[in-house]
N, C-alpha and C positions, 0 to 999 in steps of 0.2 A: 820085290817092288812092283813086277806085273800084276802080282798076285792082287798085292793092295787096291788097284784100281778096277776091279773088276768085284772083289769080294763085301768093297765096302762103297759101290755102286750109288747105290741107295744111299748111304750116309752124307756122300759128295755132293749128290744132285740136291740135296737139301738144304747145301749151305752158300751162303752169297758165292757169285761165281767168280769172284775176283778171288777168292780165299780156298775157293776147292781148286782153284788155277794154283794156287800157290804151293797148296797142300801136294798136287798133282808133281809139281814144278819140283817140292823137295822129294817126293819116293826118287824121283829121274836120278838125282844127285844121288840119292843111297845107291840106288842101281849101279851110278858110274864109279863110283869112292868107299862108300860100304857105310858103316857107323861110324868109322871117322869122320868121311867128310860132311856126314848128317852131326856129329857135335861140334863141330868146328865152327864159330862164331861166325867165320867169314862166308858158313852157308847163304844166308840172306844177300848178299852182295856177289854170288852168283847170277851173270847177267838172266837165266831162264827166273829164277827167282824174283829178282827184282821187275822183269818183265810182267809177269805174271798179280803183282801187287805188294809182295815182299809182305815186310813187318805191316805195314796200314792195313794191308788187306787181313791178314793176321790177329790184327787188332780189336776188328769187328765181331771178332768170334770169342776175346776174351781176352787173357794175359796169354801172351805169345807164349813164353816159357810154356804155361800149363797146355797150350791149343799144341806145342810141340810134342809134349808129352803125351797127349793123349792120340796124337798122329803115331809117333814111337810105338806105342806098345798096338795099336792096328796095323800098323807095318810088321810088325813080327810077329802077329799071331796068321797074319795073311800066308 
């Protein structure tokens, strides 16, 4: 999860900052829970999530589903 925010730097700072807040907001949750609590529906309603822009901010960048998924597989190549 460290990994993530440092390797894909670049990728982040390019996207609205309410949605790289977000994206930031879910690797923390994999850090703390693992790939559980990053499938777990009730990610999003993690208060640093929700803080951060949740699903709206999410939204901006596409269908949540696919922006998670494509968060997913840059979390684990990180």
């Amino acid at each position: 999860a460290d990994a993530f925010g440092y390797k894909h730097a670049v990728w982040l700072s390019r996207l609205p900052k309410e949605a790289a807040a977000t994206l930031k907001a879910l690797a923390a949750q994999f850090a703390r829970a693992g790939t559980d609590g990053l499938e777990s529906p009730e990610v999003f309603q993690t208060p640093d999530v929700r803080q951060a822009g949740g699903l709206a901010a999410m939204r901006t960048l596409g269908n949540p589903a696919d922006v998670l998924h494509q968060t997913k597989e840059r979390m684990f190549a990180a």
